[in-house]
C-alpha positions in Angstrom: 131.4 102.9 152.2 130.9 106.1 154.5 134.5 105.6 156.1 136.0 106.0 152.5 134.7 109.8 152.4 135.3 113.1 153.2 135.6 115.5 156.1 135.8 118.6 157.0 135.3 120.3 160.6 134.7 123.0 162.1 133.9 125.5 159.2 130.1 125.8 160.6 132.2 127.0 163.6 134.0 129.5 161.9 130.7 131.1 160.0 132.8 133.9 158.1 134.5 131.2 156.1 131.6 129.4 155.5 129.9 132.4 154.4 132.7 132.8 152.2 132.2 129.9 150.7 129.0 130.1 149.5 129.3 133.6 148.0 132.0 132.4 145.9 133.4 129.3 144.2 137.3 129.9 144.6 139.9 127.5 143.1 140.8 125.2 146.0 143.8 123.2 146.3 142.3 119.6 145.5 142.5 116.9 148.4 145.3 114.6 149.1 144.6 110.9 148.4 143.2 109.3 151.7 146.4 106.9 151.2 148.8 109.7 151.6 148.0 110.6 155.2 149.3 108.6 157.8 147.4 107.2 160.0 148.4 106.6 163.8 149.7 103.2 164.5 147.9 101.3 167.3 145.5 103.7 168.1 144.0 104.0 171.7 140.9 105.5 171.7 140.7 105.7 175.2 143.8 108.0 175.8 143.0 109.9 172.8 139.6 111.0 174.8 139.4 114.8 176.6 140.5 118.0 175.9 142.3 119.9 173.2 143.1 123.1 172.6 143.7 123.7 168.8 146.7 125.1 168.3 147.1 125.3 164.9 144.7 125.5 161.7 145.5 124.6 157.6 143.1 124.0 155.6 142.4 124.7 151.3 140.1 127.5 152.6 141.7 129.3 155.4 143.1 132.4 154.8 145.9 133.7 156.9 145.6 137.0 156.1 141.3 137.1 156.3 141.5 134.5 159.6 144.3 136.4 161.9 141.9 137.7 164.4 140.5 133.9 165.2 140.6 132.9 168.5 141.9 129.5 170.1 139.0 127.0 171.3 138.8 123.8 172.8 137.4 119.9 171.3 136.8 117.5 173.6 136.3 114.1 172.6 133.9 111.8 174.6 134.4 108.0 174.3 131.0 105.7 174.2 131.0 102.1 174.3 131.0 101.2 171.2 134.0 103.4 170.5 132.5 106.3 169.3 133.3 109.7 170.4 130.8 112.9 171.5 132.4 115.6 170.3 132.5 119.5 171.2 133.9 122.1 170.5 133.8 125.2 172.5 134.4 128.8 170.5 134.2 132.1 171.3 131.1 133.6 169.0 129.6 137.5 169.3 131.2 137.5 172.8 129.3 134.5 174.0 130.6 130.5 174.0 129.1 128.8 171.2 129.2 124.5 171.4 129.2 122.6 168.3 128.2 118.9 169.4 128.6 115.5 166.7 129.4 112.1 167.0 132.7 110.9 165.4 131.7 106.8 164.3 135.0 104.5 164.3 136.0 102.7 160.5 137.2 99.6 160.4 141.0 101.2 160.6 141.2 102.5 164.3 142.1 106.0 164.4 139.7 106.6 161.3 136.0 108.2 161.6 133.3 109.7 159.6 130.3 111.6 160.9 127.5 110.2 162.6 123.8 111.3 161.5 125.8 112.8 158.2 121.8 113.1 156.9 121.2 116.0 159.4 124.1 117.9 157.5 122.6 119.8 154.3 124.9 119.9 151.2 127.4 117.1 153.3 127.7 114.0 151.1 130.7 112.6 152.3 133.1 113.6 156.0 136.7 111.6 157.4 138.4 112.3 160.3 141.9 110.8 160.3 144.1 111.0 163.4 147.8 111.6 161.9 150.3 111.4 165.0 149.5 111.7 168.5 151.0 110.7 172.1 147.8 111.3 173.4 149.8 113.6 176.6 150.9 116.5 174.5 150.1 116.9 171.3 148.0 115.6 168.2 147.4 116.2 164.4 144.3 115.2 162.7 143.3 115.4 159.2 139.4 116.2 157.9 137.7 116.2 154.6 134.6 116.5 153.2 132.7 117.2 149.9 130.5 120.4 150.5 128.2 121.1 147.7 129.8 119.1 145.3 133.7 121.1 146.7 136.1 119.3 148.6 137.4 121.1 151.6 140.5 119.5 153.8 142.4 120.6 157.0 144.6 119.8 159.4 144.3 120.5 163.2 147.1 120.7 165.5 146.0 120.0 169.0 147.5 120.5 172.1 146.6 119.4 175.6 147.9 122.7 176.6 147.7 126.0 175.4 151.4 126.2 174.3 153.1 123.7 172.4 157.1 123.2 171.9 158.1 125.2 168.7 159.3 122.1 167.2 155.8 120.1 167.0 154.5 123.5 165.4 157.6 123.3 163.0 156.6 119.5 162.2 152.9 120.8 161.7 153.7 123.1 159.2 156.0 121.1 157.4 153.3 118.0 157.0 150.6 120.7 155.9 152.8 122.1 153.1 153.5 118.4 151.5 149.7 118.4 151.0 150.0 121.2 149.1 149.3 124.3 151.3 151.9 127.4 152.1 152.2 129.7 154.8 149.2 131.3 153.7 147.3 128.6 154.2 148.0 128.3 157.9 146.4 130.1 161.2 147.3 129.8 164.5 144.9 131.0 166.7 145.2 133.9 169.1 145.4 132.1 172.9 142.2 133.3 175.1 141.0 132.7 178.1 137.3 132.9 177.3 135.1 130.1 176.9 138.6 127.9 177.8 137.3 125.9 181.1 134.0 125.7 180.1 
């Protein structure tokens, strides 16, 4: 069942890491069991639609220390009728604003997504996007997982609807990331820009 897989997103975004990936075969902090994340009760899909900045990045192949130059950039999450969402994200690449564009297709649990057309996506076998905690105004954390190459990657995006969020949802972030297994050096949070921002 595709919603029973594995996501991760944004790493064709961040093309060093990917890159990295492929010229080596590091030891990667194995992926939580889906039943350990939390999912968000009642989820509305329609207020969960629109911008984010991300805020914060953790993930079993970021880097602090190799990923402290990346810059903040923007997903924004289109709602369709049938409850699926067009999604973009906006980065700054080489100077120019790159767009990464998928479709996010609802599971049976709402707030729970794999990746549409996961065919056109060479080495991708399986992809989940799991939306953690939200209140849809401020802030939002989302898990994502996916088996790469026969390697399971997870991370964990904090979003915020601003470009500053209250030290205390970045506190609950971090703590959330590190019962997953990850550390501080696992963690990234990405240097606020104003390039590619209202695009």
């Amino acid at each position: 069942h595709p919603c029973q897989g594995l996501l991760w997103l944004g790493l064709v975004l961040l093309g060093a890491l990917q890159t990295q990936a492929q010229d080596s075969t590091p030891n990667l902090i194995p992926a939580p069991p889906l039943h350990r994340i939390p999912l968000q009760p009642d989820f509305q899909h329609e207020k969960f639609q629109g911008k984010w900045y991300i805020i914060g990045l953790a993930g079993n192949e970021i880097n602090k220390e190799k990923h402290s130059q990346f810059k903040m950039y923007t997903t924004t999450y289109e709602l369709k009728e049938d409850n699926s969402y067009n999604v973009t994200s906006t980065v700054v690449w080489k100077k120019a604003c790159d767009y990464w564009i998928r479709t996010f297709v609802p599971c049976s649990r709402p707030g729970q997504f794999t990746l549409g057309n996961i065919e056109r996506y060479i080495g991708t076998k399986n992809y989940t996007v799991r939306v953690v905690a939200t209140d849809y105004n401020q802030f939002a954390m989302v898990f994502f997982e996916k088996v790469y190459k026969n390697q399971e990657f997870f991370k964990i995006t904090l979003y915020g609807r601003t470009k500053e969020l209250r030290p205390v949802l970045k506190e609950i972030f971090i703590n959330f990331v590190k019962t997953l297994g990850l550390t501080d050096e696992h963690i990234i949070f990405p240097i606020p820009n104003d390039q590619c921002m209202d695009k």
